[in-house]
Structure formats: structure tokens, C-alpha cells
NUDREN-466297 format. One record per residue: x, y, z of N, C-alpha, C in turn; residue in one letter. Coordinates in pm, 1 decimal. Each point is the difference from the previous one (the first is absolute). Layout:
BEGIN
(pt (X, Y, Z), (X, Y, Z), (X, Y, Z), a),
...
***
This chain:
BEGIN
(pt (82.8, -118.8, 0.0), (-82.8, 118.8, 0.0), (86.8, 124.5, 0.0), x),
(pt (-32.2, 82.1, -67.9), (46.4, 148.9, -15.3), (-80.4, 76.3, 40.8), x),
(pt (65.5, 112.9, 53.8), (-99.8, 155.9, 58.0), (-7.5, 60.5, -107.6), x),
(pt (-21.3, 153.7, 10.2), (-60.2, 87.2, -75.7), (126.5, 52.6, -90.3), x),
(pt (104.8, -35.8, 64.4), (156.2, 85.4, -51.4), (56.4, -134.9, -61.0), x),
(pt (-37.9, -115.3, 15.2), (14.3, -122.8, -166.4), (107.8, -102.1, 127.4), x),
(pt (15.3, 31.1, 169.5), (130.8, -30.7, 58.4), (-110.2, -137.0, 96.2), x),
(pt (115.3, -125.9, -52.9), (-81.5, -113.4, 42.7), (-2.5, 22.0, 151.5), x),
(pt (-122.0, -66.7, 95.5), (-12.2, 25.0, 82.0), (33.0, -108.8, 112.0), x),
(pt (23.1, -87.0, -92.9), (61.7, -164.0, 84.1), (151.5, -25.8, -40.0), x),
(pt (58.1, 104.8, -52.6), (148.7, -26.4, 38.7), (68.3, 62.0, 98.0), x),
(pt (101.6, -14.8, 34.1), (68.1, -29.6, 113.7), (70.7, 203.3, -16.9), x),
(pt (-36.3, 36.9, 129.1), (-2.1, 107.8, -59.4), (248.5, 1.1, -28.6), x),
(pt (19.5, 147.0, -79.4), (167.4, -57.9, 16.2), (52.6, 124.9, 77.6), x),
(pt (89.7, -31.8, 38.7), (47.9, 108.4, 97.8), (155.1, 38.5, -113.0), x),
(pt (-11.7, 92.2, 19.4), (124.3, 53.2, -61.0), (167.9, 5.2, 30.6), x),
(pt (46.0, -42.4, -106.2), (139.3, -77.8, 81.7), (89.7, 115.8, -1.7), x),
(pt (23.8, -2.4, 131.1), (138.9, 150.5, 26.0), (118.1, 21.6, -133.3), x),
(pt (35.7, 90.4, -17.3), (72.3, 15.1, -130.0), (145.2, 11.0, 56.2), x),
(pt (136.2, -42.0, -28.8), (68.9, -14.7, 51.4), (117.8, 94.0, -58.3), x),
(pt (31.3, 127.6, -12.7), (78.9, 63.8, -54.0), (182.5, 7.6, 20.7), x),
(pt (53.3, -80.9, -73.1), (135.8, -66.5, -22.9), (75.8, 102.7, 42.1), x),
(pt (-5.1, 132.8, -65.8), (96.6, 121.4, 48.9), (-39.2, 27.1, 178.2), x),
(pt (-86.3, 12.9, 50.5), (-5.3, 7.5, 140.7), (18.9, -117.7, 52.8), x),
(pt (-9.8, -99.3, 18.3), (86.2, -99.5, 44.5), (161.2, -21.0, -15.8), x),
(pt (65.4, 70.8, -115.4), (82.3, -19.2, 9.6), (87.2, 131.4, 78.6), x),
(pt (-83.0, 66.5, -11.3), (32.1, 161.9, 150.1), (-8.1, -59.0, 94.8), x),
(pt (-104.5, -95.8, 33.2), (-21.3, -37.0, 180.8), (60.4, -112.1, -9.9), x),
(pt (102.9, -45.5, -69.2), (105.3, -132.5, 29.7), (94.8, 69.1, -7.9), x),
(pt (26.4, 128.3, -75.4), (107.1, 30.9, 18.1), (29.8, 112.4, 131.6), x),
(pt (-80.7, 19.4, 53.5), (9.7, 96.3, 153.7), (-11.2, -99.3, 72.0), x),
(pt (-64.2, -100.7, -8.6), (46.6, -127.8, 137.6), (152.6, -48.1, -40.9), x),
(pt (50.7, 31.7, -101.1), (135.1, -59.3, -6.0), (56.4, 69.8, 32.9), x),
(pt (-7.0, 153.5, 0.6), (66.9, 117.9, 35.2), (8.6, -46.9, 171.9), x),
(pt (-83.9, -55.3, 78.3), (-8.4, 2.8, 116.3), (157.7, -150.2, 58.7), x),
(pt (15.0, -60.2, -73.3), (70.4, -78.2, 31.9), (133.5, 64.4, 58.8), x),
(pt (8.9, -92.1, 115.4), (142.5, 31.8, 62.4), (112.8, -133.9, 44.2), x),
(pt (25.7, -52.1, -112.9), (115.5, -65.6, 21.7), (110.0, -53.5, 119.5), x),
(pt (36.6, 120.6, 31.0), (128.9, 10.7, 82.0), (-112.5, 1.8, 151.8), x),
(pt (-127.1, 55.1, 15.3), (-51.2, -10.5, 108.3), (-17.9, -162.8, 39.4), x),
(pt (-62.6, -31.0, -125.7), (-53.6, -128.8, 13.1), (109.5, -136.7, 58.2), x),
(pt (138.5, 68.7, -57.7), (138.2, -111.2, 19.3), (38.8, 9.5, 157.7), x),
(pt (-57.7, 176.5, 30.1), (82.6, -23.2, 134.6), (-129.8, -36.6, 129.6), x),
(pt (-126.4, 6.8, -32.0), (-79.5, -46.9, 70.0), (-18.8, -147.0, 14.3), x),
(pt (3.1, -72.3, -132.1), (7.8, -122.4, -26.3), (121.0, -51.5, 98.6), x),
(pt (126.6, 38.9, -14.8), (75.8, -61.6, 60.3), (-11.5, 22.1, 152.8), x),
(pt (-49.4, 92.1, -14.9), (-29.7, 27.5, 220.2), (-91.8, -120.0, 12.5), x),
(pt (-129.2, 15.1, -61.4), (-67.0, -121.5, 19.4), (18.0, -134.2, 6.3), x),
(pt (119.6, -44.9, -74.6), (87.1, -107.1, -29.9), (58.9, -22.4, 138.3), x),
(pt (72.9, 98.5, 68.7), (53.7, -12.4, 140.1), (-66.2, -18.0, 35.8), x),
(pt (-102.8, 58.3, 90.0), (-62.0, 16.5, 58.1), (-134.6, -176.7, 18.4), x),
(pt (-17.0, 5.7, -115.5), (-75.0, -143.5, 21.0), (101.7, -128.9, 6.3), x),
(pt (121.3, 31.1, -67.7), (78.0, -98.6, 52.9), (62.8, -58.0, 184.6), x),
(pt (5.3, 162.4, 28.6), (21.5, 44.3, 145.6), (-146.8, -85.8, 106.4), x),
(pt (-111.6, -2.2, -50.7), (-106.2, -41.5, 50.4), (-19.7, -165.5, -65.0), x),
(pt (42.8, -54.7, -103.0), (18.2, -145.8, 12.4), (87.7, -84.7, 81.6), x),
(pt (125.1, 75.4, 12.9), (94.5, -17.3, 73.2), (-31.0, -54.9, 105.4), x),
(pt (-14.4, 133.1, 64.6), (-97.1, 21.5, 115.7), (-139.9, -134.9, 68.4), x),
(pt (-68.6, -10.1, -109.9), (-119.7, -84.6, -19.3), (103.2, -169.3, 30.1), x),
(pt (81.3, -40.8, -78.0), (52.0, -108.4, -30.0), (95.2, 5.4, 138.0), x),
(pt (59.3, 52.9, 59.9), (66.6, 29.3, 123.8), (-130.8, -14.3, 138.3), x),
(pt (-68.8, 52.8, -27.4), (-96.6, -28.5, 168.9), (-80.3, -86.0, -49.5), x),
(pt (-47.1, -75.6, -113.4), (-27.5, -142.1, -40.9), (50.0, -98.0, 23.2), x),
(pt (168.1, 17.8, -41.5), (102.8, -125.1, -37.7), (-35.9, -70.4, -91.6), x),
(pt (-117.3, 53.9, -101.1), (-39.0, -66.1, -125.5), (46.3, 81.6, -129.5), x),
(pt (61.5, -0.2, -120.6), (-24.1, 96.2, -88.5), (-129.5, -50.0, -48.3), x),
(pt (-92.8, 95.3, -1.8), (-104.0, -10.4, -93.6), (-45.2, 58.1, -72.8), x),
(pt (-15.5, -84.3, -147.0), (23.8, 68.6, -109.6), (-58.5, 62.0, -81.9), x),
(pt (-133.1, 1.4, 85.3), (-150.9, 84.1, -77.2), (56.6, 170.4, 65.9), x),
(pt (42.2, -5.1, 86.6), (52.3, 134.1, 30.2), (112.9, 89.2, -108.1), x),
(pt (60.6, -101.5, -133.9), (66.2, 49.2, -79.0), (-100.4, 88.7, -115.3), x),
(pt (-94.2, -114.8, -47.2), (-149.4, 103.7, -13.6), (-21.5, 125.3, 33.4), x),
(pt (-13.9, 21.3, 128.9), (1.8, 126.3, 102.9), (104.3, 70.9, -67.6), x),
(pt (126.9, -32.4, -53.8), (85.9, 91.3, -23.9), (16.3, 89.5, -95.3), x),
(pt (-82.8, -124.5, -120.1), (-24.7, 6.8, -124.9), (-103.4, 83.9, -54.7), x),
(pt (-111.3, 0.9, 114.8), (-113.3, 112.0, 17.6), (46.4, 119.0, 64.4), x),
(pt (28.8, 10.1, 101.7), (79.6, 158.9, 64.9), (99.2, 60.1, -117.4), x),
(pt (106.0, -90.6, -48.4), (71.7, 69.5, -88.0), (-96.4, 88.3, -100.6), x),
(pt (-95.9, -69.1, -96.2), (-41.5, 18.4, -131.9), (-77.2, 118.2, 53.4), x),
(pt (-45.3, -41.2, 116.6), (-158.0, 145.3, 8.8), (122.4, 127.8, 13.5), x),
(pt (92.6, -35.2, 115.2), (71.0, 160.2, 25.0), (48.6, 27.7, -176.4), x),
(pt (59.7, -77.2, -55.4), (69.0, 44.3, -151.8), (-139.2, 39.3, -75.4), x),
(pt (-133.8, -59.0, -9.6), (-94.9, 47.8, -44.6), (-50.9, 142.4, 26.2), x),
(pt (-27.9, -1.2, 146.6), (-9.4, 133.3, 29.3), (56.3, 148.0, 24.5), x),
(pt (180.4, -7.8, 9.6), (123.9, 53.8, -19.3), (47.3, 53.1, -140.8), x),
(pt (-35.4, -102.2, -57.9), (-7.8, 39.7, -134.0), (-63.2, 73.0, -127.0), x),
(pt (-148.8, -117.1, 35.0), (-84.7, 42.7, -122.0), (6.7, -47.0, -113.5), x),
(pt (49.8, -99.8, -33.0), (54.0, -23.1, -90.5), (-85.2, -64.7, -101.3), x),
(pt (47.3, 5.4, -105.3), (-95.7, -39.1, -100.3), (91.8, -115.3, -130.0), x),
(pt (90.8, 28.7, 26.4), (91.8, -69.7, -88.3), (82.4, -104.4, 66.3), x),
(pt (50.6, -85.3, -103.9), (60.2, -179.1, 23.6), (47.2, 0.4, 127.4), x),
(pt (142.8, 141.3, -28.2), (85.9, 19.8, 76.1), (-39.6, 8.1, 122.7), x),
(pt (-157.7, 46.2, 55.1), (9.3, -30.7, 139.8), (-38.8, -170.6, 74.2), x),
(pt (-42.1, -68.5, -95.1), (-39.4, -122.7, 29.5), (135.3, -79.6, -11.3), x),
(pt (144.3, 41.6, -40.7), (96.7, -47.0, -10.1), (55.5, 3.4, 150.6), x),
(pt (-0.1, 147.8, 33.2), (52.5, 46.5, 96.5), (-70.8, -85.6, 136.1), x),
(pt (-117.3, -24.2, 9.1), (-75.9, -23.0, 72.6), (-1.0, -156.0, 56.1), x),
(pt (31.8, -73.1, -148.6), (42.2, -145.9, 63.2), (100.6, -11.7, 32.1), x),
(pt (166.0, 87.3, -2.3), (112.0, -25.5, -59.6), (36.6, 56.5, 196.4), x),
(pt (-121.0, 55.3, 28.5), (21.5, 68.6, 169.5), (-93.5, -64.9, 72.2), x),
(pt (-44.1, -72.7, -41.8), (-74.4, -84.9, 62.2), (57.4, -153.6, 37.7), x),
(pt (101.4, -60.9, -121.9), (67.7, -76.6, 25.5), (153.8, 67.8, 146.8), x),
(pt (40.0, 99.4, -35.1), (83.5, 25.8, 101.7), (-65.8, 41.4, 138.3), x),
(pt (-112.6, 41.9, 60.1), (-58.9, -13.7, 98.2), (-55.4, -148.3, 56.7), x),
(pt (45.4, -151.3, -93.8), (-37.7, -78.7, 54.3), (167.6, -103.1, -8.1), x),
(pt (96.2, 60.3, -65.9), (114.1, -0.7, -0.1), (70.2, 35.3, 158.9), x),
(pt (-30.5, 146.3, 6.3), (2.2, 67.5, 122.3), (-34.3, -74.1, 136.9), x),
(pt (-189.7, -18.1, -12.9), (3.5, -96.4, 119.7), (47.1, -121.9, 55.9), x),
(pt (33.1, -32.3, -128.2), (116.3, -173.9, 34.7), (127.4, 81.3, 75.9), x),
(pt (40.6, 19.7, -80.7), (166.4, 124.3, 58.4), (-53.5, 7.9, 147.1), x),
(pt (-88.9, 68.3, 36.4), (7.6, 30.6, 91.1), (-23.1, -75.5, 121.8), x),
(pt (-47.5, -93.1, -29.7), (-29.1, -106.5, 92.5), (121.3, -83.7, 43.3), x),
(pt (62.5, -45.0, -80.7), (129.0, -30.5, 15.2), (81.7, 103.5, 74.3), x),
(pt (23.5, 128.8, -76.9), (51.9, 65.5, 124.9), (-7.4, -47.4, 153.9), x),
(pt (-176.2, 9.8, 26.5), (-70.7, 26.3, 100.0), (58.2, -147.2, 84.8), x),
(pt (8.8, -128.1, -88.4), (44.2, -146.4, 65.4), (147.5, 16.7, -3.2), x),
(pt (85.2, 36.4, -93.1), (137.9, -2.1, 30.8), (52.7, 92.4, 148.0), x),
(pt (-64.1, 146.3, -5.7), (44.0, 51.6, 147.4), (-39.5, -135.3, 96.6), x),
(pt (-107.6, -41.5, 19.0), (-41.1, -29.7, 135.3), (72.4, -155.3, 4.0), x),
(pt (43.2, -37.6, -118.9), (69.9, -144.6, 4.5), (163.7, 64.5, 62.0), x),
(pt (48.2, 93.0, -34.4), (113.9, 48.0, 4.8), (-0.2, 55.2, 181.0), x),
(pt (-94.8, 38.3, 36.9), (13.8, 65.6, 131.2), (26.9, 139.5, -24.7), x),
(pt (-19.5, 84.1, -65.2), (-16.9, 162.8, -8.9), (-90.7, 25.2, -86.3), x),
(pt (22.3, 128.0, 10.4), (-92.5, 104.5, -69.9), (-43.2, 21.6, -158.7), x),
(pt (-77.3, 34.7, -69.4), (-38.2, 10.2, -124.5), (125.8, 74.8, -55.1), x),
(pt (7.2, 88.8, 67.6), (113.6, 136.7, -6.8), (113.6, -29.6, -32.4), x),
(pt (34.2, -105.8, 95.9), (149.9, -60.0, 46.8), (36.1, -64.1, -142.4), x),
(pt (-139.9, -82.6, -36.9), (52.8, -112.3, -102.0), (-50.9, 53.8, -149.0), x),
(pt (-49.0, 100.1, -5.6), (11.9, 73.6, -159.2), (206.9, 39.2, -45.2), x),
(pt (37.4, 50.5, 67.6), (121.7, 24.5, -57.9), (23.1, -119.3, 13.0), x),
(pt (46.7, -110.0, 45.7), (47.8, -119.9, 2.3), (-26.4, -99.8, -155.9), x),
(pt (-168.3, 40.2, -45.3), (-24.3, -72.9, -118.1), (66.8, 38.9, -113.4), x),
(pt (66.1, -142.8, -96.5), (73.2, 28.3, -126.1), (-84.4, -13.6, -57.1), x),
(pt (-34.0, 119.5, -56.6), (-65.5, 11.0, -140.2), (-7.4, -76.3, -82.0), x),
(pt (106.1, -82.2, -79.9), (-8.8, -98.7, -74.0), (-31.3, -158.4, 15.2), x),
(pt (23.2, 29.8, 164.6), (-139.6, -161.5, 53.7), (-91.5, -1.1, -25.4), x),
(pt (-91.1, 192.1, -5.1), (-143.1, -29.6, 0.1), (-89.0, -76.5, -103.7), x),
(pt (40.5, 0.7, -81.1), (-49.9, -103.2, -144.7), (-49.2, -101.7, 36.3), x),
(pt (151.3, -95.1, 46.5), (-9.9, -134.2, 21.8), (-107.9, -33.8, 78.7), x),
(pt (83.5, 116.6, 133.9), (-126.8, -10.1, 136.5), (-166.5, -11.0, -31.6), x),
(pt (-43.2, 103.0, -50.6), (-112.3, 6.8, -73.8), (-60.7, -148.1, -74.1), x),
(pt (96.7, -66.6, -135.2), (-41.0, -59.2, -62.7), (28.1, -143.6, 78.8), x),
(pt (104.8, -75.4, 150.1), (-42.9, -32.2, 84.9), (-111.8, -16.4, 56.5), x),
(pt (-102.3, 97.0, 39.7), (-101.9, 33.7, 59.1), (-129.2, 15.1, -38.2), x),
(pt (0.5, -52.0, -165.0), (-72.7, 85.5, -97.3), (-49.9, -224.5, 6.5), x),
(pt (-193.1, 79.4, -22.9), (-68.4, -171.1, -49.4), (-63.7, 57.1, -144.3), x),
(pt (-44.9, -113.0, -43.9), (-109.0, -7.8, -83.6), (-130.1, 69.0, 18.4), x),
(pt (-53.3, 41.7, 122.1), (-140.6, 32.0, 43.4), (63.9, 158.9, -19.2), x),
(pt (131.9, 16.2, 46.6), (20.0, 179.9, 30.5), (-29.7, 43.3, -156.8), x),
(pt (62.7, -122.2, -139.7), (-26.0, 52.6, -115.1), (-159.8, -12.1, -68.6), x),
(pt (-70.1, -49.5, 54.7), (-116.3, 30.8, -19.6), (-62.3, 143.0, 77.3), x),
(pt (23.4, 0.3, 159.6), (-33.0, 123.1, 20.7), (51.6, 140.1, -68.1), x),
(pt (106.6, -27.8, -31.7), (116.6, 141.0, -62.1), (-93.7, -26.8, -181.6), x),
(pt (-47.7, -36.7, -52.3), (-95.1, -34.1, -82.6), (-43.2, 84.4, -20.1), x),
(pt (-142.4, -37.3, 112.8), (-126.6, 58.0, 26.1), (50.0, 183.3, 25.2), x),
(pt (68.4, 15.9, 128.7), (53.1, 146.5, -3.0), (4.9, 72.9, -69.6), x),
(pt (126.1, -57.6, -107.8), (24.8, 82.6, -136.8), (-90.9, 4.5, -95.4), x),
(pt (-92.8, -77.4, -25.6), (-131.9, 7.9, -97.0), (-70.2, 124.8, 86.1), x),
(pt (-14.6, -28.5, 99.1), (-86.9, 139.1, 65.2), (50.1, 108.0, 4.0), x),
(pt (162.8, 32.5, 14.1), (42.7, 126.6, -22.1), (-19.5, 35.7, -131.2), x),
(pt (30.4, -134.0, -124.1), (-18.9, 71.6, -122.4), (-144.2, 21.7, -58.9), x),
(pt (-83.5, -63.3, 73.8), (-162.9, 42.1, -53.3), (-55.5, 90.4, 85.8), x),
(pt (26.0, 23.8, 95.2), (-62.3, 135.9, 94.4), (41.5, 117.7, -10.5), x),
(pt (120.7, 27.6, -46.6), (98.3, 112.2, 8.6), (-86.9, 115.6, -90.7), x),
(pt (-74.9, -85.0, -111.7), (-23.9, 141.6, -103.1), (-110.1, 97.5, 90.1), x),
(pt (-23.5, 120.9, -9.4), (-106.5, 42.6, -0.7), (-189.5, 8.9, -44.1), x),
(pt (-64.2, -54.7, 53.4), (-130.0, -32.4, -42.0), (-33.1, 139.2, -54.9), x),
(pt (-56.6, -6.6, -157.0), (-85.8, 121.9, -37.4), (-160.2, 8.9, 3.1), x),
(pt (-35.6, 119.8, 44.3), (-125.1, 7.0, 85.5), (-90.4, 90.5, -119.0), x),
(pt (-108.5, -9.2, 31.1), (-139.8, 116.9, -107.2), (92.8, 67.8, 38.7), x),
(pt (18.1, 66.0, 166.9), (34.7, 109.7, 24.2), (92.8, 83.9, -6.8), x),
(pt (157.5, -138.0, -59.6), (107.3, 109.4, -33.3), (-6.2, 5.5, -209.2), x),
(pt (-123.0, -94.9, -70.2), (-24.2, 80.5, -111.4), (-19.3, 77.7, -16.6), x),
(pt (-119.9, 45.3, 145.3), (-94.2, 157.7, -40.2), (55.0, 146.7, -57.5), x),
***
């Protein structure tokens, strides 16, 4: 059936599809790129990297367990601070993001060992940093290192490199 203006009256009425203008999108991708900060993102990322390594450590020390869903944890704290530090919109921060995400779970092994070598040794954290040769730590590490830590160090680095970018919103098109 048709009305008086010839417009069927049993179809579905259509809603009109937003028009998507290529030159303003490419203004509002290019002022969210303008917003990127790199060098913020490297040095927040890496605080975050300490800092959650400092707290697995920590975690795996008043446990006496390492546990390795907490490398996760590292892998998430890293990416959001580099996500949000940054802004980023490009590869390069999802590079950065797993690549500091693996050394914050690098870090918390390191540090745990630290944390067991002082107290096996009978002194201080303090005492026994100058004491460590640098060129043990490898071995030490890869000593200490299982199969499960390379699945967790995995998972981490996939999350630093898929979280790191910046989510784009209606609101930073508008």
C-alpha cells in the first residue's frame, strides 16, 4: 500500500547513513597523532616496569611462591601506563610496550634472586648489589628460568604489545 505522496507504507522505514568525510578524519587522526608522546611513554613505561617488578618481587618473597599470573599484572600495568603516557597511536608504541613489559618481568626474577641471594649470604640487599658480576647474571637468570616463566613472559608481552595503543573514541573524532 502507498499514501497520497506514492511512499509505500509497509516498508521498513530507512534511516539515513552518517556520511563519513575522509578530509576530516584525516585532521582528527592527525591531531590525535600530534598528541603522541614517545619519550613520555618510554620513561613512564619503564617506571612502571620497576615498579611492578618491585611488587612481584615483593609478592613472590612474602609468598615463597613465584607466581606467574602476577607477570600478567606486569604486562597490564606496563601497557596501560605506556597507553596512557603516551597516547599513542602507532606500532611503535605497542613495540615499546611489550619490549617493557618483558623487562619488568625480567626485572622481577632479578630481583628476587637478589632478594634470596642477600638472605642466603647473611647481609644486606645493599651489601650484595656491588658484590654481583654482571656477567653471571645471564646464566643466573637462565639457571632459574622454567618453561611456565616462558609462557607467562608470553602472555605479558602480548599484553604490552596489544594494550599499549591508544583506544579512539566518537569523542576524540569530534
Amino acid at each position: 500500500m502507498t499514501d497520497e505522496n506514492g511512499v509505500d507504507e509497509q516498508a521498513e522505514p530507512r534511516i539515513a547513513e552518517p556520511r563519513i568525510d575522509a578530509a576530516q578524519v584525516e585532521v582528527a587522526l592527525q591531531s590525535l597523532m600530534d598528541e603522541e608522546n614517545f619519550a613520555m611513554a618510554a620513561v613512564a613505561g619503564l617506571i612502571g616496569a620497576i615498579v611492578s617488578a618491585v611488587i612481584w618481587a615483593g609478592i613472590t618473597v612474602a609468598t615463597g611462591y613465584q607466581i606467574g599470573i602476577v607477570a600478567i599484572a606486569v604486562g597490564f600495568i606496563v601497557a596501560t601506563v605506556v597507553r596512557i603516557s603516551g597516547k599513542g597511536l602507532t606500532p611503535k608504541f605497542s613495540i615499546l610496550g611489550a619490549v617493557l613489559a618483558l623487562v619488568g618481568c625480567v626485572l622481577g626474577n632479578f630481583f628476587t634472586l637478589v632478594y634470596f641471594g642477600a638472605q642466603e649470604s647473611g647481609i644486606t640487599i645493599m651489601e650484595l648489589l656491588p658484590l654481583i658480576n654482571v656477567a653471571q647474571i645471564p646464566a643466573l637468570m637462565i639457571d632459574t628460568f622454567s618453561g611456565m616463566d616462558l609462557v607467562f613472559y608470553g602472555i605479558a608481552v602480548y599484553e604490552g604489545y596489544q594494550l599499549s595503543l591508544r583506544k579512539i573514541t566518537g569523542e576524540d573524532m569530534a
